[in-house]
PASEBA-1860 file (N, C-alpha, C; in nm, 3 decimals):
! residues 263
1> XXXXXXXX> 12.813/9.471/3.639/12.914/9.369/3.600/12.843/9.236/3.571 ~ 12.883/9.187/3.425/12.804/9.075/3.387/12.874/8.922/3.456 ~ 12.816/8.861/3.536/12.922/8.743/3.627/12.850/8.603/3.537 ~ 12.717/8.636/3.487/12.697/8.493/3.465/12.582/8.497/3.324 ~ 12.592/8.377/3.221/12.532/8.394/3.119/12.440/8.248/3.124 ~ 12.360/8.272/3.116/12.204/8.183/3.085/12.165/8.168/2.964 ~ 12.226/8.034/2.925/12.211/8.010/2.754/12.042/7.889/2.729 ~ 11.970/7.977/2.640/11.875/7.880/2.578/11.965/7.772/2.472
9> XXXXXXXX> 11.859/7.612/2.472/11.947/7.513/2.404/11.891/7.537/2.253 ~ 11.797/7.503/2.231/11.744/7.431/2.121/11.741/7.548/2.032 ~ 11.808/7.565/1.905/11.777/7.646/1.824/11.899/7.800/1.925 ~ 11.961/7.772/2.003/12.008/7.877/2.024/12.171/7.825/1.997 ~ 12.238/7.716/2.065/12.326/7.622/2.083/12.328/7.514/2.027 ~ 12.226/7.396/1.991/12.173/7.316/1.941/12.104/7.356/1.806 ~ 12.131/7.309/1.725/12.031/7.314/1.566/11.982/7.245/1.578 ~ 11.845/7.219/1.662/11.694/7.135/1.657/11.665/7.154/1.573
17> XXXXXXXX> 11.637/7.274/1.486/11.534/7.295/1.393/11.604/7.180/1.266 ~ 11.659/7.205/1.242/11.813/7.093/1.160/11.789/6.988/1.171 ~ 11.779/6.916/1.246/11.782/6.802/1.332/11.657/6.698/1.243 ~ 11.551/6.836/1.347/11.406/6.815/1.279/11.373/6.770/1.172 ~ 11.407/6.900/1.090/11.422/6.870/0.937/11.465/6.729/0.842 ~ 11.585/6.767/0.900/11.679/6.611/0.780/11.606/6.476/0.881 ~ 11.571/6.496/1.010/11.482/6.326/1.009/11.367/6.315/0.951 ~ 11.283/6.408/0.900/11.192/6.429/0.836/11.217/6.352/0.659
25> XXXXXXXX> 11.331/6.438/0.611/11.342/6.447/0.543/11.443/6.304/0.500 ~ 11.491/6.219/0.549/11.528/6.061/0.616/11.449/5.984/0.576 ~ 11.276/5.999/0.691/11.180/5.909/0.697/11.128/5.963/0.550 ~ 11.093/6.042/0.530/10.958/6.042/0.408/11.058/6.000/0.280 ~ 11.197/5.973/0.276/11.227/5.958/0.160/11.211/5.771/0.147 ~ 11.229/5.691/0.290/11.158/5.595/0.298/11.053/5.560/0.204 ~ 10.942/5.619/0.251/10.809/5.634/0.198/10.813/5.701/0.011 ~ 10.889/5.762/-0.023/10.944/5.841/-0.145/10.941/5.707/-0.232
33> XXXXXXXX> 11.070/5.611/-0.173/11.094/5.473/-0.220/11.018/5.387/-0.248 ~ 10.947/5.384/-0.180/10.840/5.251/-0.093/10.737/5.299/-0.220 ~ 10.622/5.398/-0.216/10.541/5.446/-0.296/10.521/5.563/-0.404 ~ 10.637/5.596/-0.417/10.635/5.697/-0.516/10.599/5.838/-0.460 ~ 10.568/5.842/-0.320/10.515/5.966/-0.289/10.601/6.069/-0.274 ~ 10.598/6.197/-0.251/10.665/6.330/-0.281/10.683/6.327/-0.110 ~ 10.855/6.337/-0.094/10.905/6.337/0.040/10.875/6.450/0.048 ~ 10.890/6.600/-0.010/10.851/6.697/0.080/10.708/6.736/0.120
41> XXXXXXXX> 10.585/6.640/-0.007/10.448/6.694/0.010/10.398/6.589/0.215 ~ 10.496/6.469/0.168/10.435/6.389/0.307/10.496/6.457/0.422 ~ 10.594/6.539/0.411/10.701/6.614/0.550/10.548/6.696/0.615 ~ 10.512/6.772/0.501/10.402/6.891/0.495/10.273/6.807/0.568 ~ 10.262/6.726/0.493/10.138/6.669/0.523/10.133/6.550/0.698 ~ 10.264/6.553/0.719/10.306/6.482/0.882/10.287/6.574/1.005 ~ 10.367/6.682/0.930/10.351/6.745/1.012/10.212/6.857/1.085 ~ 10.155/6.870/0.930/10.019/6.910/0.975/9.939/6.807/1.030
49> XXXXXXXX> 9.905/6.726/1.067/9.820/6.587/1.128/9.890/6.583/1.245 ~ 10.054/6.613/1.266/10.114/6.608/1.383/10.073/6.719/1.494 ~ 10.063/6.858/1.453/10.025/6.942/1.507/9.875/6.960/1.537 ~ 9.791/6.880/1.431/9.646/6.871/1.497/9.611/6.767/1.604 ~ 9.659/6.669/1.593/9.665/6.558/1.718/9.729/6.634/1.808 ~ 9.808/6.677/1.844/9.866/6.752/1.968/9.818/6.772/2.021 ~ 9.766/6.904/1.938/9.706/6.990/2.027/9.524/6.930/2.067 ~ 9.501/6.823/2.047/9.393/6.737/2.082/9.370/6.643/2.185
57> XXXXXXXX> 9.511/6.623/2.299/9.532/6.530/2.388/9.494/6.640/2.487 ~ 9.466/6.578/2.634/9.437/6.653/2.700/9.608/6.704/2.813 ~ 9.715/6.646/2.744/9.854/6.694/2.788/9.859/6.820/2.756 ~ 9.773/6.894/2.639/9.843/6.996/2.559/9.918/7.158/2.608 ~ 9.775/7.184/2.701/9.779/7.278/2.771/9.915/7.250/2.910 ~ 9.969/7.131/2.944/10.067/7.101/3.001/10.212/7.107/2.961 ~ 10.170/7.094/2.799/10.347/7.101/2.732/10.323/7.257/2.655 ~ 10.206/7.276/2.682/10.217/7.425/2.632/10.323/7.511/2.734
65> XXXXXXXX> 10.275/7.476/2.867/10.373/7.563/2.948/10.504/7.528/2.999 ~ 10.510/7.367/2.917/10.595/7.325/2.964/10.739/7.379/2.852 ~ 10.681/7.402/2.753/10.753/7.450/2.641/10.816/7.297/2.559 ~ 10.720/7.242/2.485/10.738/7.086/2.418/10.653/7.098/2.292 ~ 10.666/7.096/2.201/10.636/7.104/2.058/10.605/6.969/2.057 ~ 10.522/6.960/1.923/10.465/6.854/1.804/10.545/6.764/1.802 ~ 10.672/6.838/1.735/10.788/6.709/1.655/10.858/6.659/1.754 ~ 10.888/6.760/1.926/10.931/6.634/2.016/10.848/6.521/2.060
73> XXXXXXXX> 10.720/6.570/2.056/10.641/6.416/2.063/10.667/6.348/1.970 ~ 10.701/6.374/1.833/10.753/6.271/1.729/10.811/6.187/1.767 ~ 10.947/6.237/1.865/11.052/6.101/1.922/11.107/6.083/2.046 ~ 11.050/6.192/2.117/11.092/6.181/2.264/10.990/6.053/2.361 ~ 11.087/6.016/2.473/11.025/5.909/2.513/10.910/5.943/2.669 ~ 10.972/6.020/2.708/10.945/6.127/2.809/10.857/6.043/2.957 ~ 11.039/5.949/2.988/11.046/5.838/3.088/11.022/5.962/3.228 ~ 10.907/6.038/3.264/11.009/6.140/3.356/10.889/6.101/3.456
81> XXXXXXXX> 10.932/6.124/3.583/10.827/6.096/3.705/10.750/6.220/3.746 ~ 10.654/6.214/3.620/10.521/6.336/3.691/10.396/6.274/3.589 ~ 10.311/6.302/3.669/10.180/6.270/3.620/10.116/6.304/3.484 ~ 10.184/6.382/3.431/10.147/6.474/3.345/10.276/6.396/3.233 ~ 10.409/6.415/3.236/10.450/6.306/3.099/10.448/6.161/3.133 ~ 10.352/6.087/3.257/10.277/5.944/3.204/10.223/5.928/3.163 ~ 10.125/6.046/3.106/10.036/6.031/3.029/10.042/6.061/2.883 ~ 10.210/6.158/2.903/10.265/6.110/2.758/10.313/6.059/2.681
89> XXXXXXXX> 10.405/5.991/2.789/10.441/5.802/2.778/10.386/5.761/2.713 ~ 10.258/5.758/2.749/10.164/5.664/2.683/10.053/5.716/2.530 ~ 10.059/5.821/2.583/9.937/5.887/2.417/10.062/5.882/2.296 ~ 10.209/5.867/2.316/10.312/5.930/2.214/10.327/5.811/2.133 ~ 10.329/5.691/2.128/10.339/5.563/2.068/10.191/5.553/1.964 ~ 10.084/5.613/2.013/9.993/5.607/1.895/9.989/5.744/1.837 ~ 10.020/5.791/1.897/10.013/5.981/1.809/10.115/5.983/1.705 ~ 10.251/5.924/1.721/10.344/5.905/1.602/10.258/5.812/1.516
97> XXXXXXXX> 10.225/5.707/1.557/10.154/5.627/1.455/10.056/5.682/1.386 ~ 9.958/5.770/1.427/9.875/5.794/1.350/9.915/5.958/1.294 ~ 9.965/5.984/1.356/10.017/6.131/1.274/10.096/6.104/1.142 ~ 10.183/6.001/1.105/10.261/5.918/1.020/10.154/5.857/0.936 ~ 10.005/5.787/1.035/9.953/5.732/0.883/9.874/5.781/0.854 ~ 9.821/5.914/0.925/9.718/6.061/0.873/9.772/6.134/0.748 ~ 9.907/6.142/0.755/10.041/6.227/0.663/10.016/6.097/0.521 ~ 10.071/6.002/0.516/10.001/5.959/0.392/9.942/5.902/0.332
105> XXXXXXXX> 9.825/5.907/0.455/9.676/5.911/0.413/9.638/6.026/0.290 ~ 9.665/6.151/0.319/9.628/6.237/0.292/9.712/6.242/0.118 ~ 9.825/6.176/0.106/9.875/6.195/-0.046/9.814/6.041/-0.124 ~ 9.766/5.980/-0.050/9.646/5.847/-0.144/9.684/5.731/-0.063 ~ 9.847/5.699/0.027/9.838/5.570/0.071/9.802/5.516/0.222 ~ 9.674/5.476/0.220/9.629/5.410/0.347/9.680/5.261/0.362 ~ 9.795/5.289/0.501/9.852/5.216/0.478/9.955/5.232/0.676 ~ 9.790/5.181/0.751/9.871/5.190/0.889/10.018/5.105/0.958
113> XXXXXXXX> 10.007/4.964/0.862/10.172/4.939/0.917/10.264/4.998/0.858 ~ 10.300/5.038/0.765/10.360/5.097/0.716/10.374/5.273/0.762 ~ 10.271/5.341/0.816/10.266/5.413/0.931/10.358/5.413/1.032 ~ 10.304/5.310/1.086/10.423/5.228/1.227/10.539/5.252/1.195 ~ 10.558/5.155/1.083/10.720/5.188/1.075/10.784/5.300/1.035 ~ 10.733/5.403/0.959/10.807/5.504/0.945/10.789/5.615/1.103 ~ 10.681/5.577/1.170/10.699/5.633/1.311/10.791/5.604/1.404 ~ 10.827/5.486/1.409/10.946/5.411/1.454/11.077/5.445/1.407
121> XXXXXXXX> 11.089/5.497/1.276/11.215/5.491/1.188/11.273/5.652/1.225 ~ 11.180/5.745/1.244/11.168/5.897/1.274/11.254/5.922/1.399 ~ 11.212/5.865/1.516/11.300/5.895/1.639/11.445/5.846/1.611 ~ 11.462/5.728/1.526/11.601/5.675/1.531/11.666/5.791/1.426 ~ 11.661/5.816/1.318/11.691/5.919/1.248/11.723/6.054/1.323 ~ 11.596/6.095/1.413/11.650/6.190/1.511/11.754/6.183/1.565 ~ 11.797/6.055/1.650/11.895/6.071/1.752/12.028/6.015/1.681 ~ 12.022/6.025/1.495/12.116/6.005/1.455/12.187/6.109/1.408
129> XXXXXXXX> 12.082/6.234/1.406/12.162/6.367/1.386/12.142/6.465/1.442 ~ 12.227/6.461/1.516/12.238/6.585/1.609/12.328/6.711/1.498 ~ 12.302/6.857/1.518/12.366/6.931/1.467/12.394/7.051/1.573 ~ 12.508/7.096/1.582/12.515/7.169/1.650/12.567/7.327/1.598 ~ 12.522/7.430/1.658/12.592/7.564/1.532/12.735/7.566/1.533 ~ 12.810/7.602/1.418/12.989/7.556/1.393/13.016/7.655/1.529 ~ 12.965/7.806/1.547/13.041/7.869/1.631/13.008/7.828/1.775 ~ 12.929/7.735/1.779/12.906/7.716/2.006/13.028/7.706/2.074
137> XXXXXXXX> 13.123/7.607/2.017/13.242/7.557/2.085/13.309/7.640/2.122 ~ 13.325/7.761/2.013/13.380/7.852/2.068/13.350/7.966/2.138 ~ 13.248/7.935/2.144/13.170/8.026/2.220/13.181/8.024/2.361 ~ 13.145/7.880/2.393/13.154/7.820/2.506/13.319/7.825/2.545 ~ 13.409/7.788/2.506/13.556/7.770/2.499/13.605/7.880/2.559 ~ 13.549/8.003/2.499/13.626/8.162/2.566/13.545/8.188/2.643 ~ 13.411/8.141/2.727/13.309/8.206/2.850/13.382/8.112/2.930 ~ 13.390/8.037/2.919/13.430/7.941/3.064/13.546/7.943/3.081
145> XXXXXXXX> 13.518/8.012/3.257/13.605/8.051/3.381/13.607/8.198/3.379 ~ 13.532/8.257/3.257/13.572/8.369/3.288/13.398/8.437/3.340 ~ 13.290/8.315/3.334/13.173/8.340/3.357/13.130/8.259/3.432 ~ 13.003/8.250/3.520/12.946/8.116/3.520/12.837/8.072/3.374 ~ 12.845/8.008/3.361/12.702/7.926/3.284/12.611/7.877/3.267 ~ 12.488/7.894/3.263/12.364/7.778/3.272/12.279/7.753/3.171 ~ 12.247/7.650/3.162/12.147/7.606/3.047/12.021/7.609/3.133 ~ 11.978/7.695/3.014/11.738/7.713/3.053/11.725/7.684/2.937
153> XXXXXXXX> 11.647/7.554/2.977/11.611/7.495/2.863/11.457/7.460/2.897 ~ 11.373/7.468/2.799/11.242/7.446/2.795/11.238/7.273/2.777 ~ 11.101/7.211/2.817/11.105/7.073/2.777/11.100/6.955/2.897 ~ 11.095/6.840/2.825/11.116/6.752/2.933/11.273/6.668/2.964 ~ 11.262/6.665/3.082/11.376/6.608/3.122/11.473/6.510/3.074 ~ 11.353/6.409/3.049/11.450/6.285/2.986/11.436/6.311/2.833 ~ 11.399/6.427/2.777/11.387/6.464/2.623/11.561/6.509/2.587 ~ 11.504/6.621/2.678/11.635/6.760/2.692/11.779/6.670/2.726
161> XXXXXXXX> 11.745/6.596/2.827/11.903/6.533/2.862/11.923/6.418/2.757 ~ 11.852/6.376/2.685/11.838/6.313/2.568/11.939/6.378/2.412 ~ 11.916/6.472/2.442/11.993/6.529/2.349/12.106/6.574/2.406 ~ 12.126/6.610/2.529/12.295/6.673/2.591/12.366/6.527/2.546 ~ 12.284/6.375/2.596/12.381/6.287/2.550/12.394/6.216/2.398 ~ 12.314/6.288/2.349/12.408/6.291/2.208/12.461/6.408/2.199 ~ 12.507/6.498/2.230/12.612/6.574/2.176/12.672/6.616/2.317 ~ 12.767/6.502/2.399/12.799/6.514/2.537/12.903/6.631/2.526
169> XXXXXXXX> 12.963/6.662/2.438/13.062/6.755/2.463/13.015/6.888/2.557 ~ 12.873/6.931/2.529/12.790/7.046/2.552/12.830/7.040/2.693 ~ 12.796/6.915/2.730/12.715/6.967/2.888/12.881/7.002/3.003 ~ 12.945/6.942/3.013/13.077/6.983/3.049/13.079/7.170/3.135 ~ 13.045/7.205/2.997/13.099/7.381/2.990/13.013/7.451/3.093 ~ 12.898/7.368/3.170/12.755/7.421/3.232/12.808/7.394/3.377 ~ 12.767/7.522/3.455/12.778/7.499/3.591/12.667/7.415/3.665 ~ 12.515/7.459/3.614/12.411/7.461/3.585/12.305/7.395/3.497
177> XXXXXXXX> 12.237/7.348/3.498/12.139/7.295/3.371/11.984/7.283/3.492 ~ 11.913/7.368/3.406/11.770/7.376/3.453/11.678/7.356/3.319 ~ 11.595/7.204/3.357/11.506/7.191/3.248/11.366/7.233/3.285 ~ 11.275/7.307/3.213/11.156/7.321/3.259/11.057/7.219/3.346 ~ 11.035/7.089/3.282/10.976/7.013/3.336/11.046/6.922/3.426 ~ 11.131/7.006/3.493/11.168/6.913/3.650/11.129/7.043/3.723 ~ 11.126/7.185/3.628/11.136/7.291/3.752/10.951/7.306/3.764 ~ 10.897/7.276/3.681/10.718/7.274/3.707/10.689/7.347/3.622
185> XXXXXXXX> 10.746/7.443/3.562/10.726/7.590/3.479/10.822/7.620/3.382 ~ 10.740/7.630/3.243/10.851/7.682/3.174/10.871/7.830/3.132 ~ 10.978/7.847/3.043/10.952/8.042/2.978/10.838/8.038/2.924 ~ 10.801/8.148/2.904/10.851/8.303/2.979/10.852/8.341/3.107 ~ 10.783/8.203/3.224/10.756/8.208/3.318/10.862/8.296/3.398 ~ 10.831/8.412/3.494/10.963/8.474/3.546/11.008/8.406/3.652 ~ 10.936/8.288/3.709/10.992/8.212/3.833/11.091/8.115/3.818 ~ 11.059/8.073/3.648/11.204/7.959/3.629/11.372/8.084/3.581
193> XXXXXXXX> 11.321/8.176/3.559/11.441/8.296/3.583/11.481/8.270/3.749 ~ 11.375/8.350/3.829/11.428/8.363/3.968/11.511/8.225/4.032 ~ 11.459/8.112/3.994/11.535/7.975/4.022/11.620/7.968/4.006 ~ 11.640/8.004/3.822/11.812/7.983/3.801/11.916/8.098/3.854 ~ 11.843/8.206/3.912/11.960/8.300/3.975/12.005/8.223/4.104 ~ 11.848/8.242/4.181/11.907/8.121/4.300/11.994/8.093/4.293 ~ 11.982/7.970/4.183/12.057/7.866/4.195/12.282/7.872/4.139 ~ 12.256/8.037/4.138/12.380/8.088/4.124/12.406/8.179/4.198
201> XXXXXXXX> 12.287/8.200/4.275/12.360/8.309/4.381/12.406/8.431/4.360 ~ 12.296/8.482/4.217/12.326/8.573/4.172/12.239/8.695/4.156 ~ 12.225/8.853/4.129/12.130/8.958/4.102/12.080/8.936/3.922 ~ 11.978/8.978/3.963/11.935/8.962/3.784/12.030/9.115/3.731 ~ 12.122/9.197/3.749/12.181/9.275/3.715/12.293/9.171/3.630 ~ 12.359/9.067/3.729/12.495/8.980/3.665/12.456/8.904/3.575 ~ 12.346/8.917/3.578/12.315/8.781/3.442/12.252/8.834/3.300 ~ 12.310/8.747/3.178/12.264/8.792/3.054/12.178/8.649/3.027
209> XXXXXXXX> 12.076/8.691/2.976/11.968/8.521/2.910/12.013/8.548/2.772 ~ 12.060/8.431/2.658/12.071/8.441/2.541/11.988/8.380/2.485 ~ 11.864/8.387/2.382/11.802/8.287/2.382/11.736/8.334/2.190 ~ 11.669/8.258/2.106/11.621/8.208/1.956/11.510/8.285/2.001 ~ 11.427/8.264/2.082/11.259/8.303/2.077/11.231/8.420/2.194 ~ 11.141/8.465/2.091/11.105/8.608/2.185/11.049/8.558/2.254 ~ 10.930/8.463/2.231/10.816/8.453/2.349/10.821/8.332/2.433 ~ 10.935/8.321/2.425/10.970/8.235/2.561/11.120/8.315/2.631
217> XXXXXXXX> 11.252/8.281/2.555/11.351/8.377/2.618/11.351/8.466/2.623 ~ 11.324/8.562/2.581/11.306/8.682/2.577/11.213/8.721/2.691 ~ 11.075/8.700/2.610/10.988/8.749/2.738/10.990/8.718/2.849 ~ 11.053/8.609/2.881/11.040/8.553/3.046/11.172/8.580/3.073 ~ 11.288/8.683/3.062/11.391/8.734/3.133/11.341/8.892/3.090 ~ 11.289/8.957/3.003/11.227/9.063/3.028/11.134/9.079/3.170 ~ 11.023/8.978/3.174/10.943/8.977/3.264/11.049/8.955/3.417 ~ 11.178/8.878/3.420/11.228/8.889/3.545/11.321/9.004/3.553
225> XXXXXXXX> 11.336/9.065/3.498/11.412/9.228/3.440/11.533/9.189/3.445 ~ 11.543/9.090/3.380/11.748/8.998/3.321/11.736/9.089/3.170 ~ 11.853/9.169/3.155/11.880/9.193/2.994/11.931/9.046/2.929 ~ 11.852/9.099/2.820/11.814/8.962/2.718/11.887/9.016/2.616 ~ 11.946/8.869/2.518/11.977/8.944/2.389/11.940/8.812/2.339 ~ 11.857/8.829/2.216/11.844/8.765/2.123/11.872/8.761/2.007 ~ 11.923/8.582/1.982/11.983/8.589/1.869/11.911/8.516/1.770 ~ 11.925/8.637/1.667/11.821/8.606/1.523/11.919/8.621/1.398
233> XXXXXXXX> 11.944/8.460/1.379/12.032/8.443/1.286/11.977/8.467/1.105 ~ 11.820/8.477/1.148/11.742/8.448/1.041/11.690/8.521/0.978 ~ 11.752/8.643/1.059/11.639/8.830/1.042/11.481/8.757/1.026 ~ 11.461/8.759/1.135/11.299/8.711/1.125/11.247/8.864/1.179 ~ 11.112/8.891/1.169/11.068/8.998/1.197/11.048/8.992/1.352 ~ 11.090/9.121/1.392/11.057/9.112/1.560/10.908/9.137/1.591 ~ 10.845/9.098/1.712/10.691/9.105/1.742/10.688/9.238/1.852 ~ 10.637/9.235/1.924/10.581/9.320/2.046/10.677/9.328/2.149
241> XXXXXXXX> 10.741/9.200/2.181/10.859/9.189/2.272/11.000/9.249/2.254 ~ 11.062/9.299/2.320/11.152/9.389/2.247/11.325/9.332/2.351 ~ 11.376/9.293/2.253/11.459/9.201/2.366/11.580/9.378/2.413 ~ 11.676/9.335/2.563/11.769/9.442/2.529/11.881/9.470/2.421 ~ 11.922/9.332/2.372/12.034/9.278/2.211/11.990/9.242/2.149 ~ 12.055/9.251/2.009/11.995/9.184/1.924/12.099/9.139/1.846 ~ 12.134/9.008/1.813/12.260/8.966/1.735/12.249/8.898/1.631 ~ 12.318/8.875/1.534/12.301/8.757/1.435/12.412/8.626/1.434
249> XXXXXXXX> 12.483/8.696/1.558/12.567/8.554/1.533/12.632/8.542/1.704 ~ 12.654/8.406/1.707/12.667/8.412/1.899/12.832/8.514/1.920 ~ 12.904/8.582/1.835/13.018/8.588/1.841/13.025/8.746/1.890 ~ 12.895/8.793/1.875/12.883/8.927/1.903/12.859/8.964/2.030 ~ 12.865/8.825/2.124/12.829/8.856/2.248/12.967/8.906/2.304 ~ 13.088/8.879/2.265/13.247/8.895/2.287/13.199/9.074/2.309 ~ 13.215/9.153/2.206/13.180/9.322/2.202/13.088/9.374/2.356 ~ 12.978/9.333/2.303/12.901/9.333/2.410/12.910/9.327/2.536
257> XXXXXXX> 12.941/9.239/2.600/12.993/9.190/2.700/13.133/9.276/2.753 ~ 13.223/9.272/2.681/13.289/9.403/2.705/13.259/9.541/2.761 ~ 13.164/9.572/2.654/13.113/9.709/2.719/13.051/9.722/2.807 ~ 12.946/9.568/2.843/12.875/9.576/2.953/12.968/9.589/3.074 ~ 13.060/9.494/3.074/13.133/9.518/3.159/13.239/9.608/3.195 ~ 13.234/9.746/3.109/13.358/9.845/3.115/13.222/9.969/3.189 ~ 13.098/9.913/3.219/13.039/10.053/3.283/13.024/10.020/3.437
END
């Protein structure tokens, strides 16, 4: 009997990837204006300089497990009390800057204040569009009361709750909310699974993980033996990990769920 569902945010509930995109696509048209340059060649070219600085701080291997990407260092502020994001506090104010003036460096304009400001202009753009998928509401709307709920969410704290308060409606529907970097560990880790059962008082039999990525949701409720279903809105090709569902749209969990619960 399924009693409780464990929803991934970003890209599962949340359209980050969306988000991402159109602030991208915001700032470089800035720059489009400003110098004539090709908003999608500088998106390309930001983001590659973004992902090589990253992974060049000595945080990396920390947000690797913490589960924190490139582009949230783009605009997250990551006010959180551990040793490990003070030090990203502080590297993230020049890494936007120079990832911004590496990006169009690389299409001819050297041109570090102007850097600055479109690094500056990027986070505000972010937290001006939030997108969320049309079907969550209702998703959420018909599980609650008849489930419990929790959000496992990868990331940092004041990132992740950063975004519940732009789109406050979300957080309401959650009995629960576990962010990686308050719990020490992120997915696939199977201990931030065992936490959030804990923390419901529940068997990994009652619980379903719904989650975008194999190699974090998936594998880390495989690895705590929670049936997983993942949802791949995108028919992307599956890897090695083999989730127990597989859906293309959150609406199929209604069927499902049924049957799980009629054995």
């Amino acid at each position: 009997m399924i009693k409780a569902i464990f929803f991934d945010l970003d890209d599962t509930l949340l359209w980050d990837q969306k988000s991402i995109k159109e602030a991208f696509v915001a700032t470089c048209k800035a720059a489009e204006e400003r110098y004539g340059v090709d908003a999608n060649e500088l998106e390309e070219a930001v983001r590659e300089s973004a992902r090589n600085l990253y992974s060049s701080y000595e945080t990396y291997k920390f947000t690797q497990m913490i589960g924190i990407n490139p582009f949230e260092g783009l605009w997250g502020n990551f006010l959180d009390d551990h040793d490990e994001f003070r030090k990203m506090k502080e590297i993230v104010p020049g890494y936007r800057k120079e990832a911004w003036t590496a990006g169009l460096k690389a299409l001819g304009v050297d041109n570090p204040t102007f850097g600055h400001e479109l690094a500056e202009r990027f986070p505000q753009e972010r937290r001006n569009l939030p997108f969320v998928y049309e079907e969550t509401f209702n998703i959420l709307d018909s599980l609650k009361g008849k489930y419990q709920l929790l959000l496992l969410t990868n990331g940092s704290p004041d990132l992740q709750h950063t975004k519940l308060s732009i789109t406050p409606e979300l957080v309401p529907y959650f009995d629960q909310i576990v962010v990686s970097g308050a719990f020490g560990r992120g997915k696939p880790d199977p201990t931030i699974f065992e936490h959030a059962l804990s923390l419901m008082s529940l068997d990994k039999d009652e619980v379903l993980m719904v989650g975008d990525n194999l190699m974090t949701d998936i594998l880390g409720a495989n690895s705590a033996r929670i049936k997983s279903v993942w949802i791949n809105r995108h028919n992307k090709e599956r890897n090695e990990v083999i989730p127990t569902y597989e859906i293309e749209h959150l609406e199929e969990l209604f069927p499902l769920l049924d049957e799980l619960n009629k054995k």
